[in-house]
TIVO-2410 file (N, C-alpha, C; in nm, 3 decimals):
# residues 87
REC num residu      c1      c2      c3 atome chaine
REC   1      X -16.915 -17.747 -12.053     N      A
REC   1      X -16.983 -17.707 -12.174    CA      A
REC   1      X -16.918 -17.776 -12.294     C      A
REC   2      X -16.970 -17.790 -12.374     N      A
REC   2      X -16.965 -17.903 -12.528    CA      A
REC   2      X -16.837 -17.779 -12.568     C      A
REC   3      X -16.757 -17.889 -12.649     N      A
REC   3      X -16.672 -17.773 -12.751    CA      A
REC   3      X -16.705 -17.777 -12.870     C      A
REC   4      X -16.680 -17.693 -12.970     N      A
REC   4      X -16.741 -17.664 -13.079    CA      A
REC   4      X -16.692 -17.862 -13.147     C      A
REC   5      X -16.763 -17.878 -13.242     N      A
REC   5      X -16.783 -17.976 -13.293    CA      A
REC   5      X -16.707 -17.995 -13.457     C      A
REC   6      X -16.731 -17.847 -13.506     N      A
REC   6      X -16.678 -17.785 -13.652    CA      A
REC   6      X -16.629 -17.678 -13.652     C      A
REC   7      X -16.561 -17.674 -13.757     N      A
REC   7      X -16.489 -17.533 -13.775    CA      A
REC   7      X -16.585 -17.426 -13.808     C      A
REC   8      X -16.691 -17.449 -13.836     N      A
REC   8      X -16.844 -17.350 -13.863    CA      A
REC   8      X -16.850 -17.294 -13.715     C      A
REC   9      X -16.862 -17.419 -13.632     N      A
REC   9      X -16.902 -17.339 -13.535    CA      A
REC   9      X -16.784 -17.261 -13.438     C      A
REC  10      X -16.695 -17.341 -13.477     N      A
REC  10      X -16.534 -17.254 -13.413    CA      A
REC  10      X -16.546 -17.128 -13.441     C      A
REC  11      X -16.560 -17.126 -13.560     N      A
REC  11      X -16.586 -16.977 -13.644    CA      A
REC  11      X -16.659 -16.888 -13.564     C      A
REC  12      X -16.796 -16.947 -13.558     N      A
REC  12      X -16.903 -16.846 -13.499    CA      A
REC  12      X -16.830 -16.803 -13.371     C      A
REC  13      X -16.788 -16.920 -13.289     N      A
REC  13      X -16.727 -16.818 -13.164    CA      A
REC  13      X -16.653 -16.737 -13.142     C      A
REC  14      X -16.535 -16.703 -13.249     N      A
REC  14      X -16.425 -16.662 -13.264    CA      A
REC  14      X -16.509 -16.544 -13.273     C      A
REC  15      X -16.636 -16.496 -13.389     N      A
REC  15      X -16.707 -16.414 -13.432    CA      A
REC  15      X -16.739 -16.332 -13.350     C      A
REC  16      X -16.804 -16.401 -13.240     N      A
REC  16      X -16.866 -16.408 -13.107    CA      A
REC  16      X -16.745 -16.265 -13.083     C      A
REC  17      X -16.665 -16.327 -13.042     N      A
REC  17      X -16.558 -16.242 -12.947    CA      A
REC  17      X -16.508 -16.117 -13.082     C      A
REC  18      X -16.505 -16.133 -13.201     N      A
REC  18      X -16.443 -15.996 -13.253    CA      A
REC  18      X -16.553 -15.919 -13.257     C      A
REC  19      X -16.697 -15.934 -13.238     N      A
REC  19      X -16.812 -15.844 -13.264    CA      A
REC  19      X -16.867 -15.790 -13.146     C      A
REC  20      X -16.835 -15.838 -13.031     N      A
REC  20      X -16.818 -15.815 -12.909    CA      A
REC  20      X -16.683 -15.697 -12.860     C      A
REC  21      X -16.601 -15.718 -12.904     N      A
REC  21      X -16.505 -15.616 -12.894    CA      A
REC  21      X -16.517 -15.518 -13.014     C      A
REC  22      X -16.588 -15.524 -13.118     N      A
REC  22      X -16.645 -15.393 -13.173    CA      A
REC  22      X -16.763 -15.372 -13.162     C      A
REC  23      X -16.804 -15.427 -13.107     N      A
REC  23      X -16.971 -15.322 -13.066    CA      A
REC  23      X -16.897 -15.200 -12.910     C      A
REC  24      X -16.807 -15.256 -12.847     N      A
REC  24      X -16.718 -15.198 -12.702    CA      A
REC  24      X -16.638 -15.077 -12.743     C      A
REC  25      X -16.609 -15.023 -12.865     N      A
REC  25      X -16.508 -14.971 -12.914    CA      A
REC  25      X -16.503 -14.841 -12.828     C      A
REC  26      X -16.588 -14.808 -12.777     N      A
REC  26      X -16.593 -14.689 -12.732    CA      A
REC  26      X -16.545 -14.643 -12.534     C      A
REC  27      X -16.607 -14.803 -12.461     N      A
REC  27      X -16.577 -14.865 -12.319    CA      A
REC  27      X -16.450 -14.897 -12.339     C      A
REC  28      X -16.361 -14.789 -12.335     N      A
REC  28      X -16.234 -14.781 -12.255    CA      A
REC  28      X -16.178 -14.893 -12.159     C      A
REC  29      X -16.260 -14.878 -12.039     N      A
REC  29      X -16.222 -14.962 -11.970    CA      A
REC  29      X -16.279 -15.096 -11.955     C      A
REC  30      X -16.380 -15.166 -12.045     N      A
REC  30      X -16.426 -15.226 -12.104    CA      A
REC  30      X -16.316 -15.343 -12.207     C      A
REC  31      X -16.272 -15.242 -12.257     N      A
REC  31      X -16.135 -15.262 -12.418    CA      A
REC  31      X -16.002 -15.336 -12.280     C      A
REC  32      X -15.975 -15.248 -12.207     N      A
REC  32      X -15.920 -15.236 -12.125    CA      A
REC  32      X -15.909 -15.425 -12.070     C      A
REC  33      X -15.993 -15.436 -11.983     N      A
REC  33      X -15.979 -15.554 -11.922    CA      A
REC  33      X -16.001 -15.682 -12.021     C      A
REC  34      X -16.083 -15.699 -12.198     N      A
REC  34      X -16.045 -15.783 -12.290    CA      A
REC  34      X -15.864 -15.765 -12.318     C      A
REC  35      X -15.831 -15.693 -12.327     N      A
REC  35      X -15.707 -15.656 -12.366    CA      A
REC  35      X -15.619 -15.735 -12.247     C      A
REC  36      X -15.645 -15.728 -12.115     N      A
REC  36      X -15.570 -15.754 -12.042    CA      A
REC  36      X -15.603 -15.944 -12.053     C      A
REC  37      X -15.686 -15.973 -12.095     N      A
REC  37      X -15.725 -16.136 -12.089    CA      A
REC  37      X -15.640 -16.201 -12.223     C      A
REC  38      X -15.656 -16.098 -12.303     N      A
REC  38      X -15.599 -16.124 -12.455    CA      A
REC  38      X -15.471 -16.139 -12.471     C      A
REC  39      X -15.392 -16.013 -12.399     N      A
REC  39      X -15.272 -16.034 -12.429    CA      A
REC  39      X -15.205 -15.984 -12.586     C      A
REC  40      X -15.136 -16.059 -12.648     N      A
REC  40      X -15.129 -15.997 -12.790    CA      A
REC  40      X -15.138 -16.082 -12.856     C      A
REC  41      X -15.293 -16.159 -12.852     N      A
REC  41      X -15.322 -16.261 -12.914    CA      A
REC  41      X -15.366 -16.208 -13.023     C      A
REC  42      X -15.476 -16.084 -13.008     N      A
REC  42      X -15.550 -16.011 -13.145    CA      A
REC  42      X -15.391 -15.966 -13.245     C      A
REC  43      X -15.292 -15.937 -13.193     N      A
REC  43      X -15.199 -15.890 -13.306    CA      A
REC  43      X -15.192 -16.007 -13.382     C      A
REC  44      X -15.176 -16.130 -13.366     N      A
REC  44      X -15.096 -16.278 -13.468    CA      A
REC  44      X -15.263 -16.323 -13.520     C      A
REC  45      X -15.375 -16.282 -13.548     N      A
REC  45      X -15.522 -16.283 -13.599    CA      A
REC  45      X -15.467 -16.242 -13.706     C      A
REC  46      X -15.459 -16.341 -13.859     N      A
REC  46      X -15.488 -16.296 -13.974    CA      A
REC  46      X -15.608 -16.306 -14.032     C      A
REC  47      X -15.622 -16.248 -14.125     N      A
REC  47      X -15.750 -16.270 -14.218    CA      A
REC  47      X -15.739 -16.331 -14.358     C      A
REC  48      X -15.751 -16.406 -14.378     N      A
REC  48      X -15.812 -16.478 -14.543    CA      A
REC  48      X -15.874 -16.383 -14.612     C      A
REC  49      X -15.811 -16.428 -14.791     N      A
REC  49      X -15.860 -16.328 -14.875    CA      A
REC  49      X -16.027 -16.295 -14.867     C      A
REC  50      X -16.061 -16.392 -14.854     N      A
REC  50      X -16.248 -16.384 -14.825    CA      A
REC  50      X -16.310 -16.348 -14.692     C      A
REC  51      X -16.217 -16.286 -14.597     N      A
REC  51      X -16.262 -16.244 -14.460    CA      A
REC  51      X -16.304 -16.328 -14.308     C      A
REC  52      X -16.270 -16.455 -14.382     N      A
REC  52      X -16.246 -16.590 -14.256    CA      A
REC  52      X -16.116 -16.563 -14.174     C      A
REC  53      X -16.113 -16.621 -14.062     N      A
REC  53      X -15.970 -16.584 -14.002    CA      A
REC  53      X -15.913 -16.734 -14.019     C      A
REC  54      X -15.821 -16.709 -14.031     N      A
REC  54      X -15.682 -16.835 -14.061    CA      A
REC  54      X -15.665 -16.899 -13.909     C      A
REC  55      X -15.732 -17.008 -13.920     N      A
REC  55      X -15.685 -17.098 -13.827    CA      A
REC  55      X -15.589 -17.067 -13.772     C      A
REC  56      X -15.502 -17.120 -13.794     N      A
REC  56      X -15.312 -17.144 -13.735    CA      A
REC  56      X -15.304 -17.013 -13.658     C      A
REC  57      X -15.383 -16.950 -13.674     N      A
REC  57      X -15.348 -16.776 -13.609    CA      A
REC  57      X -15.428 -16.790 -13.482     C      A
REC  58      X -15.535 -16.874 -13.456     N      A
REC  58      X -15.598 -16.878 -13.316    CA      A
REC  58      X -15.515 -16.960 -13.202     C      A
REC  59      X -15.506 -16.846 -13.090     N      A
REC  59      X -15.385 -16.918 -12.990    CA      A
REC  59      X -15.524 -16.978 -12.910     C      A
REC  60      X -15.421 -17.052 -12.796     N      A
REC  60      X -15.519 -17.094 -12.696    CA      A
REC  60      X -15.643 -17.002 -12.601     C      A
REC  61      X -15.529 -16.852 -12.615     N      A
REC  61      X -15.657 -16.776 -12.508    CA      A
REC  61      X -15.774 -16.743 -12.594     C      A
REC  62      X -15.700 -16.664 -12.749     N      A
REC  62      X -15.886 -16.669 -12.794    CA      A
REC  62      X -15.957 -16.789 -12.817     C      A
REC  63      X -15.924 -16.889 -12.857     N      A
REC  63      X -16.017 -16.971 -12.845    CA      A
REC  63      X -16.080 -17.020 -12.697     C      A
REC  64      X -16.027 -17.003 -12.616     N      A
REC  64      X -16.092 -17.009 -12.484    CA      A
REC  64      X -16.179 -16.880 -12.468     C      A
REC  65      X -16.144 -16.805 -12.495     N      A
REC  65      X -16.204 -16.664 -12.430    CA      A
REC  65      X -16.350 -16.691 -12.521     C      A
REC  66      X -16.327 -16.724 -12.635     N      A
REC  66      X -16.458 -16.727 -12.781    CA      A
REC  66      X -16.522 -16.832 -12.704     C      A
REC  67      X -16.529 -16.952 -12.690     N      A
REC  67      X -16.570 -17.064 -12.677    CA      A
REC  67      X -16.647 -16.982 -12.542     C      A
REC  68      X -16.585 -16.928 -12.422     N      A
REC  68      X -16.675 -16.923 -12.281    CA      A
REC  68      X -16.793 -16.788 -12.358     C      A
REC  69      X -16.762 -16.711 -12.429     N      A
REC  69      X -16.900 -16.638 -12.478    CA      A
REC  69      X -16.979 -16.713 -12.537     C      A
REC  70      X -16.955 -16.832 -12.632     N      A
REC  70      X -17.055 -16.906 -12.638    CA      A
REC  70      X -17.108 -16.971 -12.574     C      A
REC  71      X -17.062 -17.006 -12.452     N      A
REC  71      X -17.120 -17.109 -12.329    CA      A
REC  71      X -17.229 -17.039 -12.235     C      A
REC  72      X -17.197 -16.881 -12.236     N      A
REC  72      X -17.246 -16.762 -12.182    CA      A
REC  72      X -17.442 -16.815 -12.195     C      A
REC  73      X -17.426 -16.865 -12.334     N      A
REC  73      X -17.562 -16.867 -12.363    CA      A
REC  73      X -17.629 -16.974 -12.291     C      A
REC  74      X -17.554 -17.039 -12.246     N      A
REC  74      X -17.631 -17.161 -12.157    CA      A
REC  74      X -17.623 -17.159 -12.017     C      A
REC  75      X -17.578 -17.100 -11.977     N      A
REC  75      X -17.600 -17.037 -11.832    CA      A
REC  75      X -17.744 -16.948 -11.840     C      A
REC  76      X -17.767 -16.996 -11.661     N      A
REC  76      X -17.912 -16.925 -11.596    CA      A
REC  76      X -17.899 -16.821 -11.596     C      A
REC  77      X -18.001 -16.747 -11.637     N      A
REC  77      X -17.992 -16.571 -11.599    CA      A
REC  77      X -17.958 -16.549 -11.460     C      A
REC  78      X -17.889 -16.469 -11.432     N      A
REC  78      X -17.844 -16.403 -11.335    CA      A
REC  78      X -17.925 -16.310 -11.218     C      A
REC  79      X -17.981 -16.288 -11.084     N      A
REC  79      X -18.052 -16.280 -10.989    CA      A
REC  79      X -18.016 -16.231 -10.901     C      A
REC  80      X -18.009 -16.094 -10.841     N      A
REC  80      X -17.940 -16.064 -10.759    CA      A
REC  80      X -18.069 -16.044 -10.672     C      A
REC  81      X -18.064 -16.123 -10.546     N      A
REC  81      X -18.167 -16.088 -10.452    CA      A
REC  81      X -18.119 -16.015 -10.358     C      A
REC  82      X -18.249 -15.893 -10.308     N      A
REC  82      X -18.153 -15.849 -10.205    CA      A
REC  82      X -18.180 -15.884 -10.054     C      A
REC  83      X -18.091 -15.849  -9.981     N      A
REC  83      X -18.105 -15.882  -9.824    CA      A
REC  83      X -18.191 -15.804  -9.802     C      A
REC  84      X -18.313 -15.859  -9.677     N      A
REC  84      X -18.402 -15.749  -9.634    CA      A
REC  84      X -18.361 -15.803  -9.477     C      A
REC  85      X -18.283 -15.873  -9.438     N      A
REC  85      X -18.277 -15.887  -9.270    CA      A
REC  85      X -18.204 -15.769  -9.255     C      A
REC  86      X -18.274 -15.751  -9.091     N      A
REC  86      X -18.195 -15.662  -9.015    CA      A
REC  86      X -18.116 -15.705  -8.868     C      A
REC  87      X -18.023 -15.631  -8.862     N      A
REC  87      X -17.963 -15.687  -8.737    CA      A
REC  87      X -18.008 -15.641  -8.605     C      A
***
């Protein structure tokens, strides 16, 4: 998958992943397994006086973790067929 191109769109992904973990606030175990991917990456996340997040503060996992929710969108919908053989 393409990597972001600009910091616009860096942005959006980063977005991606903090609006995603607050729409979850409530899925426990949900919070739970981001948390375990994250690590204590969300603690070193600052914010800019105008509500942008400060570069220098994005480690490698969120930007990986942001970037694969945006890739999310280009993947095939998902299909679970079921087995109808019998043995």
């Amino acid at each position: 998958m393409p990597p972001p191109t600009c910091r616009a769109e860096f942005e959006h992904n980063v977005y991606l992943l903090v609006d995603d973990l607050e729409r979850h606030m409530d899925d426990v175990s949900y919070l739970r397994n981001r948390m375990w991917a994250l690590g204590n990456s969300l603690e070193h996340l600052r914010y800019l006086p105008n509500r942008r997040i400060e570069l220098p503060t994005i480690d490698e996992r969120v930007r990986n973790l942001s970037n694969m929710m945006d890739w999310m969108k280009y993947l095939p919908p998902v299909s679970i067929k079921e087995n109808d053989t019998e043995e």
